[in-house]
C-alpha positions in Angstrom: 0.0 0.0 0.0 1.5 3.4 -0.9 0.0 7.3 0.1 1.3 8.4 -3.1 -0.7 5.5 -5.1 -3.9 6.9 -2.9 -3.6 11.1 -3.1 -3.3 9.9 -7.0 -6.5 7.8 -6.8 -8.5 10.9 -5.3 -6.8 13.8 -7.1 -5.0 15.1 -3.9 -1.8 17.2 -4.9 -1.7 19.3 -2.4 0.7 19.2 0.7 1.1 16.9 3.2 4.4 17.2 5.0 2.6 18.6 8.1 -0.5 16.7 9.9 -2.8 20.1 10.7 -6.1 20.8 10.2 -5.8 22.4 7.1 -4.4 19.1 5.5 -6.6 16.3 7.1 -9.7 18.7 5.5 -8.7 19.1 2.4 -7.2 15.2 2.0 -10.9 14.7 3.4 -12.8 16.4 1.2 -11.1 15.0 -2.3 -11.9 11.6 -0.8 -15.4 11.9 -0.4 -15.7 13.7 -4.1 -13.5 10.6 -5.7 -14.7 7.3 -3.6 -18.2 7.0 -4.0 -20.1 5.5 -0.7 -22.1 2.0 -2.1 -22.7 -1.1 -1.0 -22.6 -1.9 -4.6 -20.8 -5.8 -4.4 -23.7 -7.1 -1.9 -25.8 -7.3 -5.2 -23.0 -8.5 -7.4 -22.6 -11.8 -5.5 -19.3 -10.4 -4.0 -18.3 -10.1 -0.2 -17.0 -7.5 1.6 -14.1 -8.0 3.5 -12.8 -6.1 6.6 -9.4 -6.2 5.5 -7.5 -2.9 5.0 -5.6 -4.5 2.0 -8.8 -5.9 0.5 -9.7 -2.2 0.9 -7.0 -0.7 -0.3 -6.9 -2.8 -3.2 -10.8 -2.2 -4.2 -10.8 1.2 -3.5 -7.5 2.5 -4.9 -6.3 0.0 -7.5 -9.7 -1.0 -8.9 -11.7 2.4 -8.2 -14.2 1.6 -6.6 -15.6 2.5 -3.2 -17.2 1.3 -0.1 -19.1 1.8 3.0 -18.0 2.8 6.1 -16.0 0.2 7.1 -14.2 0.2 4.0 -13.8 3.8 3.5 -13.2 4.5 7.3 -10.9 1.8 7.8 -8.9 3.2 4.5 -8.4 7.0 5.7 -7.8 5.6 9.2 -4.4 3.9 7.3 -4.3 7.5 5.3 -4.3 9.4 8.6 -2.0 7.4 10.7 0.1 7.3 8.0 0.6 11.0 8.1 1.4 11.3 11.3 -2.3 12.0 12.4 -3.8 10.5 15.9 -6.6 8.2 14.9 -9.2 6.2 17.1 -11.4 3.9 15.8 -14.7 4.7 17.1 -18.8 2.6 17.4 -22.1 4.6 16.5 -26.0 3.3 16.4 -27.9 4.8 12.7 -30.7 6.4 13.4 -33.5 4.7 11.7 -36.3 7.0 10.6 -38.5 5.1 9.9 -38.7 3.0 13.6 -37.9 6.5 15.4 -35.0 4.6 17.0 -31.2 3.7 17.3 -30.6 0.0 16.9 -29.1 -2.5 19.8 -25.7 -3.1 18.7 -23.5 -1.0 16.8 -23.3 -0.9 12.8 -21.3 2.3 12.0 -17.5 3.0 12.0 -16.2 6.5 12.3 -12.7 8.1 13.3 -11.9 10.4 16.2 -9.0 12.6 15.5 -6.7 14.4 18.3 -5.0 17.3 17.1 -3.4 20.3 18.6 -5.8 19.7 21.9 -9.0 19.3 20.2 -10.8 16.3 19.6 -12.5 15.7 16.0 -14.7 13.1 14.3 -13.9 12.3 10.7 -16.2 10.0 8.8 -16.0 9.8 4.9 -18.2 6.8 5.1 -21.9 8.0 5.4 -23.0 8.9 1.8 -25.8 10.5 0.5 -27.3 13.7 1.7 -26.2 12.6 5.2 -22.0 12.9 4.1 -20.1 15.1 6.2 -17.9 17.9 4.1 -15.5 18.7 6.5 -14.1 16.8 10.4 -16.0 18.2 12.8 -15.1 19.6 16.2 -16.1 17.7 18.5 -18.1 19.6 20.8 -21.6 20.3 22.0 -24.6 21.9 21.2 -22.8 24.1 18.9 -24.3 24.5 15.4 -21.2 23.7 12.2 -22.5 24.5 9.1 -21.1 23.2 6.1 -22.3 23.0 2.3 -24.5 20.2 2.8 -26.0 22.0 5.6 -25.6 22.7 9.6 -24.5 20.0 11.1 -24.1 20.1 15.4 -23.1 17.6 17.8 -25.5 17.3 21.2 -23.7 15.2 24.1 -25.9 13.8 27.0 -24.1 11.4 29.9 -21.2 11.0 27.9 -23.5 9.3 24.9 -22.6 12.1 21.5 -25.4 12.5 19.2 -25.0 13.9 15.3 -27.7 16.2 13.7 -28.3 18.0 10.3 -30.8 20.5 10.4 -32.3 20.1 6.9 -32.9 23.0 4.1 -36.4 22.9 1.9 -36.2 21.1 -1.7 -37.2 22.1 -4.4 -37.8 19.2 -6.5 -38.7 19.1 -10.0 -40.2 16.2 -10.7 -41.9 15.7 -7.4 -44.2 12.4 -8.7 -40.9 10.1 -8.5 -39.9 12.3 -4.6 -40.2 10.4 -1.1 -43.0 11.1 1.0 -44.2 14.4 2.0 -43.6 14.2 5.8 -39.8 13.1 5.0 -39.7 16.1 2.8 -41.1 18.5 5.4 -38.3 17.2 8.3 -36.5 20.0 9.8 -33.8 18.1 11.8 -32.7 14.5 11.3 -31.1 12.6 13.7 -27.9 10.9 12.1 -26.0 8.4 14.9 -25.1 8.1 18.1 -21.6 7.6 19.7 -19.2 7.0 23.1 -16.0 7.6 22.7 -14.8 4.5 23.5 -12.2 3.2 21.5 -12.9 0.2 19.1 -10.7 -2.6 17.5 -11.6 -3.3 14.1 -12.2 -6.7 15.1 -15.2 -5.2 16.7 -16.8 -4.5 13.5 -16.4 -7.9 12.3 -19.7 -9.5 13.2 -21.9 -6.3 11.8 -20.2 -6.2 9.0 -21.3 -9.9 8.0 -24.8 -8.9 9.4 -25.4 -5.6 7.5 -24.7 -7.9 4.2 -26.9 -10.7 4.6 -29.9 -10.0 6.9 -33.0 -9.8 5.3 -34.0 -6.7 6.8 -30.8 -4.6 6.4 -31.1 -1.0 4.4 -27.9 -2.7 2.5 -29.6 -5.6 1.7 -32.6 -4.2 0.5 -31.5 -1.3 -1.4 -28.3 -1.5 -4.1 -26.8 2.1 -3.3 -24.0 4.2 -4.7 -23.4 8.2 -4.0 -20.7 10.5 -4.7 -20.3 13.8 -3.2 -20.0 17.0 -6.0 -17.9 20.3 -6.3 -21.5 21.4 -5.1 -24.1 19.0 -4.2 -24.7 14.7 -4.6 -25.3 12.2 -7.0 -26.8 9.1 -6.0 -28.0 5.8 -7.4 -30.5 3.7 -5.4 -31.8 1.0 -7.2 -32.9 2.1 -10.4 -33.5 5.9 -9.0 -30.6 8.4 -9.7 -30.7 11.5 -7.8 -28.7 14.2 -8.2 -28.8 17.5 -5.8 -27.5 20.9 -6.0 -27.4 22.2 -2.1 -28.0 25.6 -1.2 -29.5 26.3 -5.1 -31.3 29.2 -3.5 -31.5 30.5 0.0 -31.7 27.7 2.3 -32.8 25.6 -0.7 -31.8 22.6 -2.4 -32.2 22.0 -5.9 -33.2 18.0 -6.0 -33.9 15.8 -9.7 -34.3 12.9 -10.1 -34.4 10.0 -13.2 -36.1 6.4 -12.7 -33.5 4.5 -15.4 -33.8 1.6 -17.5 -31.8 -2.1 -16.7 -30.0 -0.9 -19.5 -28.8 2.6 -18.1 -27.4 1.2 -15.0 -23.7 0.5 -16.0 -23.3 3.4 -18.3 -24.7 5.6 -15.6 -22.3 4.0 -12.8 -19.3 5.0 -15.4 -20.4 8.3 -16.0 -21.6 9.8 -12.8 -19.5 7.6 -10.6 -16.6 6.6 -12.4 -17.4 2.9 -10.7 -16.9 -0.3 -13.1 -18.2 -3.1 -11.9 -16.5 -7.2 -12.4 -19.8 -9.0 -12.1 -23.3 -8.0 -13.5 -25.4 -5.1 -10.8 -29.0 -6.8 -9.9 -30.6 -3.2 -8.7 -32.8 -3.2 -5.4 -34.9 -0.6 -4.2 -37.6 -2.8 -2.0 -36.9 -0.7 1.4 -38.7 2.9 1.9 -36.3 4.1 4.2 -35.5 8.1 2.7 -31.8 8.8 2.4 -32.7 12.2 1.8 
């Protein structure tokens, strides 16, 4: 595994002698605008492994990219190999649609110490969700980024991620999500400790998340790549592509229902993602990502 092979694969030329602030954001932000966020080989009849070289070598060499214990687990490497202080860290997904965190844990993020401040870096949520930019890691203070303010809320040492959501304007609203999801002010993203994880921790979610029948990543094929100023994504057979902050606290939002024979061309286009085996699209969950 090389760093120089890597800042090639996402476009990064910029410095990187020094590990500040400056760096990790910009090193951050080229990652999440080259490595899409998908779950893409669950419905190509591939597995995936929790193994950084496996990672390395899907993500870097092949160009593809991964969810968040693949592209986690790969800018953890990143970091540490600059000389950054990394901590692998456990969150619960908010799940919308049961107004509730789950039991166990089935989210990976990174805590980052640097010049006496503490900071969580996660380039593995996708979609409208994707943080921009590490965040401070602080409470009740509103951040705002391009995708939108996002704030952290800590209660009995349990850390609790927010967006506060801008209106849509969406121009083709017959193919949108439901009206109340459209209409949400706030969304609750994940909760957090900060205690510190081995990825051997992940292990058993990360075989879970890819074959239970009732996981988002099972039932719904899903790739997303952040934009110079806004997302694409690709669930299923719906491609959605946002412009945030279009007007004043408004996001521009269309959206295209493709055909079987769309898919792969689309995935080259807008993604840059080849696939090896053939894509079976799924879209059978009604969980919003938006």
């Amino acid at each position: 595994m090389d760093i120089k092979e890597y800042f090639a694969r996402i476009s990064y030329r910029g410095s990187h002698n020094k590990p500040d602030l400056a760096t990790m954001s910009d090193i951050f932000l080229h990652h999440i605008q080259a490595v899409p966020f998908e779950n893409l080989s669950i419905h190509c009849g591939e597995s995936i492994e929790l193994n950084l070289e496996a990672t390395y070598n899907k993500i870097v060499r092949k160009k593809r990219g991964g969810w968040c214990m693949e592209n986690n687990y790969l800018l953890s490497w990143v970091l540490k190999t600059l000389g950054y202080d990394v901590t692998l860290l456990g969150a619960k997904v908010f799940v919308s649609e049961l107004d509730a965190y789950p039991e166990e844990m089935d989210h990976l993020l990174l805590q980052v110490e640097l010049d006496g401040k503490s900071y969580i870096v996660d380039g593995g949520f996708g979609m409208a969700y994707q943080l921009w930019q590490p965040m401070e890691l602080i409470s009740g203070i509103d951040q705002p980024q391009t995708p939108g303010v996002f704030r952290f809320q800590e209660e009995s040492g349990t850390w609790y991620l927010e967006k506060v959501k801008r209106k849509q304007l969406v121009l083709n609203p017959s193919t949108s999500t439901s009206q109340n999801v459209e209409n949400e002010v706030c969304r609750r993203i994940y909760l957090f400790t900060l205690q510190p994880r081995d990825i051997e921790e992940f292990r058993g979610c990360n075989a879970h998340l890819q074959t239970a029948p009732d996981s988002l990543f099972v039932t719904k094929s899903i790739c997303s790549l952040q934009t110079a100023d806004g997302i694409r994504a690709l669930v299923g057979w719906k491609l959605t592509e946002m412009k945030y902050n279009y007007r004043d606290n408004m996001d521009l939002v269309e959206i295209r229902i493709l055909a079987d024979e769309e898919i792969d061309k689309t995935l080259k286009e807008k993604f840059n993602v080849t696939l090896d085996k053939k894509l079976v699209p799924v879209n059978t969950s009604r969980l919003s990502l938006f």
